[in-house]
C-alpha positions in Angstrom: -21.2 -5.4 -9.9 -20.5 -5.6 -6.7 -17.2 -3.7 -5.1 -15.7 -6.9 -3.4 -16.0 -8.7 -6.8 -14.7 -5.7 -9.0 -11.4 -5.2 -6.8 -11.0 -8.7 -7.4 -11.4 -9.3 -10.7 -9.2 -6.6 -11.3 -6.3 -8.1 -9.2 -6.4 -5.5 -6.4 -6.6 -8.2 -4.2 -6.2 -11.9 -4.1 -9.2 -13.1 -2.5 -12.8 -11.4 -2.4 -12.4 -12.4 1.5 -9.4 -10.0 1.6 -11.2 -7.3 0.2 -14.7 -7.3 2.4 -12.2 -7.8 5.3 -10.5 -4.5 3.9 -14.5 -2.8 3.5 -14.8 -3.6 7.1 -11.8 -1.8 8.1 -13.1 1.1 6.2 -10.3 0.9 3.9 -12.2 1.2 1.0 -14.6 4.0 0.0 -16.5 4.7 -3.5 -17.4 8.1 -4.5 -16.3 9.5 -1.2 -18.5 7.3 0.9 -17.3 4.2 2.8 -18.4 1.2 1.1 -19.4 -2.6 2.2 -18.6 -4.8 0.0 -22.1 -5.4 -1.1 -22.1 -1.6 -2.6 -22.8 -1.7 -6.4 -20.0 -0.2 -8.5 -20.7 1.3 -12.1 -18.8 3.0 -14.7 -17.2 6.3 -13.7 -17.1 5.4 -10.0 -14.0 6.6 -8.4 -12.8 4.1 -6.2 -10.2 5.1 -3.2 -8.7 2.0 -1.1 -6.0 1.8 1.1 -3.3 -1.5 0.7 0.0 -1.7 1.8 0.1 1.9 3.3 -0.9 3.1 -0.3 -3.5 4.8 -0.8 -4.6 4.0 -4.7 -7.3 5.5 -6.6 -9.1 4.1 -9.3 -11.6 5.1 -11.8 -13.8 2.4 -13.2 -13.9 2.5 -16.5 -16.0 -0.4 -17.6 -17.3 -3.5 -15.5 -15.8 -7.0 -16.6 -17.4 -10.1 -16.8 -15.4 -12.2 -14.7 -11.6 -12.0 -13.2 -9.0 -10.7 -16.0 -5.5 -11.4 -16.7 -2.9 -9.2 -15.4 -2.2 -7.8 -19.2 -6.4 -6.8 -19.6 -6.4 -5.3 -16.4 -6.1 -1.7 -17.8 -9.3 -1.8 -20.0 -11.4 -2.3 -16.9 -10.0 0.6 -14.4 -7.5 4.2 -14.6 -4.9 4.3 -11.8 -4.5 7.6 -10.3 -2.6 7.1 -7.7 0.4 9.7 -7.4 3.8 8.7 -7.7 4.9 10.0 -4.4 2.9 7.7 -2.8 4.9 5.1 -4.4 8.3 7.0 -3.6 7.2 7.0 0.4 7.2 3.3 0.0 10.2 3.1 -1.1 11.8 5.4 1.3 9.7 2.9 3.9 11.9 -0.1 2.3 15.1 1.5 2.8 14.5 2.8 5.9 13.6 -0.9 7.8 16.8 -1.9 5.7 18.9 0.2 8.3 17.2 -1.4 11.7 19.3 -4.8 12.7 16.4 -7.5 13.6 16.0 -8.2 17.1 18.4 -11.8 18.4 20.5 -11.2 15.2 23.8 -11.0 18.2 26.0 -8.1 18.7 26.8 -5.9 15.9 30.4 -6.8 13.9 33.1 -4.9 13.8 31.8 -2.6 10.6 28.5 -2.2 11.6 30.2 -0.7 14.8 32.0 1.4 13.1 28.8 2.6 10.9 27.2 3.0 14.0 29.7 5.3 15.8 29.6 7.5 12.3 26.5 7.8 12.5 26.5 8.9 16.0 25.6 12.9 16.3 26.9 13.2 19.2 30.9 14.1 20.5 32.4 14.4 23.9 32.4 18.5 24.3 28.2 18.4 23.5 27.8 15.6 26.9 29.8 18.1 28.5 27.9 21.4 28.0 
């Protein structure tokens, strides 16, 4: 089976269009080797790709017929991704969380105050 269609039908992407788009962005590889998403995929092929500033790895594990449901999907492939790669998302989240978005106005009286707690900085350090 093809790679495009495999990452599909195992819901790694939504569209086969999103995943050669992803193989021409060499974000996908197979066996080590950056793949096009004509490259033939078989059992035991470990499959890295890049999504979301993850970076997942798969092992197939058997080649399905046509797209699966979400519950089937583990039959098909073995997720090794780590778990910190997951955790640095998170921290990702929470980290744009903090940034105000650009035109939201001037900041309100708390988040001034968050702001000048947050500030590292005191009178006697400007001085010296």
């Amino acid at each position: 089976m093809r790679v495009d269609k495999y990452l599909w039908c195992v819901r790694y992407y939504k569209t086969r269009n999103m995943v050669t788009e992803a193989c021409k962005k060499n974000h996908i590889t197979v066996n080590g080797q950056v793949a096009k998403a004509s490259k033939e995929v078989f059992a035991t092929d470990k499959i890295t790709l890049r999504k979301d500033q993850i970076t997942y790895t798969l092992t197939v594990l058997d080649i399905p017929q046509n797209r699966v449901g979400a519950k089937l999907v583990d039959i098909y492939r073995r997720d090794e991704t780590p778990e910190e790669a997951f955790a640095h998302l998170e921290l990702l989240k929470l980290s744009k969380d903090h940034y105000r978005k650009f035109g939201t106005g001037r900041p309100t009286k708390k988040e001034r105050r968050e702001l000048d707690e947050l500030d590292f900085y005191t009178e006697t350090d400007e001085l010296d």
